[in-house]
N, C-alpha and C positions, 0 to 999 in steps of 0.2 A: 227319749230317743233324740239323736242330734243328726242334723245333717250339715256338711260345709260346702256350701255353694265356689265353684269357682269363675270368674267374668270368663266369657268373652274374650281371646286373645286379643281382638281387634280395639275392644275399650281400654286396656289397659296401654295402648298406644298414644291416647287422645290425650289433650290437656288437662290440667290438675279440674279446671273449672268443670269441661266436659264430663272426664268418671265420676265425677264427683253426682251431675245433675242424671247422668244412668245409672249409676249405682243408686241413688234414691228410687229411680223410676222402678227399675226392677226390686225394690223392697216393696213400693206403695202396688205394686203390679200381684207378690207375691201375697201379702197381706189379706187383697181383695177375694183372690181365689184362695185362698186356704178357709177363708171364711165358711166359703162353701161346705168344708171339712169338719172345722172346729175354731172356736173362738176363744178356743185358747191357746192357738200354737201361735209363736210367739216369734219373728223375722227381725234379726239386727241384722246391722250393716257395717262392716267395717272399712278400711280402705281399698283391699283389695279383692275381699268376697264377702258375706255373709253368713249368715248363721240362722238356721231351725231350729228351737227346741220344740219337740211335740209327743204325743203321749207315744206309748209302744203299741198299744193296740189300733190306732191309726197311722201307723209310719207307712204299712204298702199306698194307702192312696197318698200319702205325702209326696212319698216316692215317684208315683207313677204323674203327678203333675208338676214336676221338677223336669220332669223327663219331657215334659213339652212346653216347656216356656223358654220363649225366645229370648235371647241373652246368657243363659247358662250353655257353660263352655261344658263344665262338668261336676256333679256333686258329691261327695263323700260321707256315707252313713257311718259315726264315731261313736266309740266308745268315749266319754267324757269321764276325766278324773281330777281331783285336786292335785296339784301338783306336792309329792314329797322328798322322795329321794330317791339314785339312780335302782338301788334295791326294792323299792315297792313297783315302782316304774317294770321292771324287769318282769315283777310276780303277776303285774295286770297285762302286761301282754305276753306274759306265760299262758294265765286263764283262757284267751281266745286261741292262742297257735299251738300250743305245745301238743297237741293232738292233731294237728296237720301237719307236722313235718317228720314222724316216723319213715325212714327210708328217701328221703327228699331232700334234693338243695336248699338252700333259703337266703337270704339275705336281708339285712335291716336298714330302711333308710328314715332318719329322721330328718327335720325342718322343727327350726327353733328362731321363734322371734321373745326378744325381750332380756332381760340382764338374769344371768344363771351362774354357777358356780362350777359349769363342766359345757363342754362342747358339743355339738351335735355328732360328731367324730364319735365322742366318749360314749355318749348315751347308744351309739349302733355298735360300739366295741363289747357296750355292757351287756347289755340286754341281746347282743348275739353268744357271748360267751356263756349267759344263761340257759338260753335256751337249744346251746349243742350239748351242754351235759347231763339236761334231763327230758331233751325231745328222741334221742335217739336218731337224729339226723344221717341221713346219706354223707353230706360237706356241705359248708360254706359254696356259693356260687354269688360270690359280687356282680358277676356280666349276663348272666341266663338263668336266674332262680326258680324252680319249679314254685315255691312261696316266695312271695317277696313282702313282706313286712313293712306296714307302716305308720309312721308317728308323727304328731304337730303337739309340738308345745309352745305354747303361746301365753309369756306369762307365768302366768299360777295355774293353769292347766295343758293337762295331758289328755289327747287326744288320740284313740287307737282307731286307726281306719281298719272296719270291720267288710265295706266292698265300696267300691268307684262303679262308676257308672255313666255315660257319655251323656251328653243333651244335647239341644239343636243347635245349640250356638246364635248368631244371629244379637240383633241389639234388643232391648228390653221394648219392650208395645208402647208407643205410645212417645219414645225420643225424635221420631222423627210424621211429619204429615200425614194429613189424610187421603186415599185417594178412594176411587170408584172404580170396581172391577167387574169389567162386563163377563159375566155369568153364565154359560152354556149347559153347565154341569159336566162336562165330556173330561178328558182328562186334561186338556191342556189347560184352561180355564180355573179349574180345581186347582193345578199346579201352581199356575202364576199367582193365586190370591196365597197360597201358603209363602210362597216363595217372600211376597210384601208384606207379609205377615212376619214371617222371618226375621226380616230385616228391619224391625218396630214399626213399620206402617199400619195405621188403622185403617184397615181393609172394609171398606163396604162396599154394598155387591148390588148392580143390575143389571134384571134380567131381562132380556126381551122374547116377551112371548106370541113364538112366532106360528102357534095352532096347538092347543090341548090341555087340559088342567093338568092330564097326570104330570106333561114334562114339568109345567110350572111346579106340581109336588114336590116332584123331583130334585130339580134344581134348590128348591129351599131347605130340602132333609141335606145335601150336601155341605150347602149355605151355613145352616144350623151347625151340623157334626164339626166343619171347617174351624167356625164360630168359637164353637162348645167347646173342642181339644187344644186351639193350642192361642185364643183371641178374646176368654172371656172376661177378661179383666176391664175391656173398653168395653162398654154399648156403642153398638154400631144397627145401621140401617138396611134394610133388603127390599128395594122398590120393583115393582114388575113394571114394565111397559105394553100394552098390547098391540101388537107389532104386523096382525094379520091384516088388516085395512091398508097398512103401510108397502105390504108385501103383494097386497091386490094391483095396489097403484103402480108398483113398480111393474108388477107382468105386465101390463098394459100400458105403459109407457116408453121402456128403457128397454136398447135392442139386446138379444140375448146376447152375447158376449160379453159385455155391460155389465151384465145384472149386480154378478160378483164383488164387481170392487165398488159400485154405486152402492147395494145393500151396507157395505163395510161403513161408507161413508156415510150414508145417513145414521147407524147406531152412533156412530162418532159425534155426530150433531147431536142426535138428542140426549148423548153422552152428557154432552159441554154444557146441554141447558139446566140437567138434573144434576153435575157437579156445580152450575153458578150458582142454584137452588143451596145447596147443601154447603155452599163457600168452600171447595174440595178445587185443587189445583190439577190435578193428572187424575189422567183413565189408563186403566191396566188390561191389556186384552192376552193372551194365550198363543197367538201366533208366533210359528216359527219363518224362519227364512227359504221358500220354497218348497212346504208340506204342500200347498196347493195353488192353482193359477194365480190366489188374489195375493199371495205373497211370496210375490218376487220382491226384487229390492223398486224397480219400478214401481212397481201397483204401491206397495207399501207406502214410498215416499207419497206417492198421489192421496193414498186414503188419508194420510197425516194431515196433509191439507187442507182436508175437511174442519178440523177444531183449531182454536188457539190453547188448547188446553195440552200440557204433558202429554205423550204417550208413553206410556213403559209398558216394553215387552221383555219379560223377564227370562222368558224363555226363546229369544232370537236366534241364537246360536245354538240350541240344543236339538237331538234327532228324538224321534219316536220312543224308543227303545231305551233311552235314557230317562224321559218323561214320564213313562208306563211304568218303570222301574221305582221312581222316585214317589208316583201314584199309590202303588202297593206298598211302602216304606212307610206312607202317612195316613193310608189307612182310606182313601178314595178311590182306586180302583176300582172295587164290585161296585159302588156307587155308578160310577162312569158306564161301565159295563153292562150295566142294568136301565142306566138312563133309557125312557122309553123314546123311540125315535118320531122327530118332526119334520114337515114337508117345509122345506127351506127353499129356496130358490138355488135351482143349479142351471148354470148354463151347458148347454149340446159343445158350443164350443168357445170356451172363454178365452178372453183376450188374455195373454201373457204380460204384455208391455202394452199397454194403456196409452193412448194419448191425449195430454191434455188434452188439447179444444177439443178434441172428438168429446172426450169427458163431459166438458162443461156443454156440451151440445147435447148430451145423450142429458144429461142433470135439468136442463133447461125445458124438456117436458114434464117433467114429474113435478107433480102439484102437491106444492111445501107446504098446503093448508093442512093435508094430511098427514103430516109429519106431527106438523104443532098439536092436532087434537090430538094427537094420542099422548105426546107429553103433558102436554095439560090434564090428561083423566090417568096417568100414572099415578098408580097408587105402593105409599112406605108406607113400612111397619117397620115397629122394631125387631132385631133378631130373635129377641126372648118370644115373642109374642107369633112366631113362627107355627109351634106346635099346634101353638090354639085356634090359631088362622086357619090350619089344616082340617083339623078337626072340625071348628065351626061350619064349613064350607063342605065337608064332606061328602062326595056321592053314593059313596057306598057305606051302608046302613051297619053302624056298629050295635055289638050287641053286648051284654056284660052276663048271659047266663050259655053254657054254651046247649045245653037242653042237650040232644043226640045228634049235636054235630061234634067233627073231628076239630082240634083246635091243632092248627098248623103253625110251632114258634119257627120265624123266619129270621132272627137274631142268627149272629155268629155262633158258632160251635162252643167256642170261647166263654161266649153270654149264659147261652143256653147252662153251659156246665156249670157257671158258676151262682145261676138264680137260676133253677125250671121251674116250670109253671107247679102251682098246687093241681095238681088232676090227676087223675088215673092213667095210667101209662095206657090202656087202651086206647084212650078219649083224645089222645095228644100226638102227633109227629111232630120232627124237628127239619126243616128243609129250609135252608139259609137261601135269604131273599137272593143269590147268586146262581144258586140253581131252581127256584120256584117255577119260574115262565116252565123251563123245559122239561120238569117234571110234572108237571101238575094234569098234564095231559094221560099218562099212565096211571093214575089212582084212582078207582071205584070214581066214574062220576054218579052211580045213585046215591052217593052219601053226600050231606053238607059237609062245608068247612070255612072255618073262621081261620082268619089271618090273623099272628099276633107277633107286634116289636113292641117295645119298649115305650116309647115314643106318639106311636100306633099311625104315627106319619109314611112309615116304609112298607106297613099294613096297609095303610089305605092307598099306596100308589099301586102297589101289585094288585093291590084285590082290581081296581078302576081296569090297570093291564088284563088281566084274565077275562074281566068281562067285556071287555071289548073284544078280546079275541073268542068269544062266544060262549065262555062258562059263567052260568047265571048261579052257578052252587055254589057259588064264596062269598064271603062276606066278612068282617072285620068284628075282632074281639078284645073287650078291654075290660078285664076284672073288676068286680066293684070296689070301689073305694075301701 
């Protein structure tokens, strides 16, 4: 099976020297993860796209990780043939259409690079006159085709596009900086790390954790899935901060209206001191422009001034509804959704427009020793090393036999469909970690139940959720090896 990757519009604009150094990147980017796959599909690159060859029996996962790698504009799964004459040419891509176009428009477009004996004109002349007098066609439709027909020849070969397929676009990972993206799990936070992800930045993420393991869970299965779908080509870092002593000192120093844009600026500082750690030049945070008091353009400007580091807010100009939208498109929504919630600091009634000195008045009692311990006992791991973190740490007691409890898979609908669990359909329900919290209150509480993902990370943050909110009958299940 072959697939033709297409750049990027925006690369193909750059200088000879620049395509030249992303189009590698995105080959050495594509390479890394196919690995994952098989190690024998095989990534060239040529000037303006490249090329897959890989077996047929793993072209869907081929597929489906084309589909999230940043830098493909769009790829095309081909038929591959030697190239002969406009007569065989005709008869191979009779084999794939001439059964889709009974009763239907069609049209043929071909693209031909390289020194040939007839036009690209000719070959859409031929191979359309073919296939009207033995497909049984409606007409020809040049401008609105119900089929529209298509070929690359290139050379000594013929190439029948068998389906296109869109990608994220965006530059290949890894062409452009690192930065450090503060981590909430919520949906704006999720968005901006994709969004710099997108754009080839090597996205690392911290979190500060502002009271509770599960959010910390939480935060890291996003971190990870973020990671894992569309950034795993780089190793990248996930640091927590423990941010509650930080948050003690603030209540007790800074006057309530305060709180808001002071809390901003301190993440901002201890931003700058775990980017000067990590040699990372900008901090990427989620904030829009007047979603809430601390981001007005005022407060905004003021919080910036806390670091000498980059800010990028990717998402400045964007509304809720576009966010949430884009959330559900990449596949973090339920994540966000689900995030369990934390005691943050809100103020009764916060300042709009900040004033400096008042600022630096309200900053000038808060004791910066407690800032620094908590960056000093910030603890990285790497992303890979997420799962096992989870697991290691675990509070709630996995089990790998489910004995006579119910094993509840919380995986997508999707997941579940395509791998369910080996057990007895008695023994098992399916309730997607999106609706668990608000079901789980309705089902036999005299029966046990095991929670089970994939991962067993989204298992153990719900099981932690439930029993905090008072069901001591769950517990976490992971199949034996």
């Amino acid at each position: 099976m072959k697939f033709i990757i297409k750049l990027f519009p925006e690369i193909l604009l750059k200088s000879r020297s620049v395509r030249k150094r992303m189009g590698l990147q995105l080959q050495r980017n594509l390479r890394r993860v196919m690995r994952n796959i098989d190690d024998e599909i095989e990534v060239f690159r040529y000037w303006d796209k490249l090329e897959i060859i890989c077996g047929e029996n793993i072209h869907e996962k081929v597929r489906d990780v084309l589909g999230r790698t940043p830098g493909i504009d769009q790829y095309l799964q081909v038929n591959e043939y030697p190239l002969t004459d406009l007569q065989r040419i005709a008869e191979q891509v009779g084999e794939v259409f001439l059964e889709k176009i009974p009763g239907k428009t069609f049209a043929v477009r071909c693209k031909r690079s390289g020194k040939h004996g007839f036009t690209s004109m000719d070959v859409d002349r031929y191979v359309g006159g073919y296939l009207f007098k033995r497909g049984n066609p409606k007409s020809v439709n040049l401008k609105n085709p119900d089929v529209k027909i298509e070929l690359e020849i290139h050379q000594d070969q013929v190439n029948i596009v068998i389906a296109r397929y869109r990608g994220i676009g965006g530059y290949p990972l890894g062409t452009q900086e690192a930065c450090l993206s503060l981590m909430s799990g919520g949906f704006d936070s999720t968005v901006a790390s994709y969004e710099t992800i997108k754009r080839g930045v090597i996205t690392h993420f911290l979190f500060f954790n502002l009271g509770g393991k599960a959010h910390e869970i939480g935060v890291k299965q996003v971190a990870f899935y973020l990671w894992k779908k569309y950034a795993a080509s780089h190793p990248v870092k996930f640091t927590t901060v423990s941010f509650e002593s930080v948050v003690a000192e603030l209540l007790n120093s800074v006057s309530d209206g305060y709180m808001g844009v002071v809390l901003k600026r301190l993440m901002l500082r201890a931003g700058e001191k775990i980017a000067e750690q990590m040699k990372i030049d900008a901090l990427v945070t989620g904030e829009s422009i007047a979603q809430v008091s601390s981001q007005t353009l005022r407060n905004l400007s003021l919080i910036d001034q806390a670091t000498n580091k980059m800010v990028i807010r990717p998402l400045v100009t964007k509304h809720k509804q576009e966010i949430i939208a884009t959330a559900s498109k990449i596949g973090t929504r339920e994540f966000a959704e689900n995030m369990p919630e934390y005691c943050g600091v809100i103020s009764r009634k916060p300042v709009i427009y900040a004033l400096a000195d008042r600022l630096d008045e309200e900053e000038s009692k808060f004791n910066y020793s407690v800032l620094d311990k908590a960056v000093d006992n910030a603890v990285s791991i790497s992303i890979e090393q997420v799962i096992e973190d989870v697991n290691q740490h675990a509070e709630v007691e996995t089990v790998s036999d489910p004995d006579n409890a119910i094993v509840i898979d919380i995986r997508r609908t999707e997941e579940h469909e395509k791998d369910p669990l080996d057990l007895e359909p008695s023994r098992q329900l399916a309730i997607s970690f999106a609706e668990i919290n608000h079901r789980f209150s309705s089902l036999d509480q005299s029966q046990e139940y095991l929670l089970y993902c994939d991962q067993g990370v989204m298992s153990q943050l719900h099981a932690q959720y439930l029993r905090d909110a008072g069901f001591n009958n769950v517990r976490v299940y992971r199949p034996p090896e």
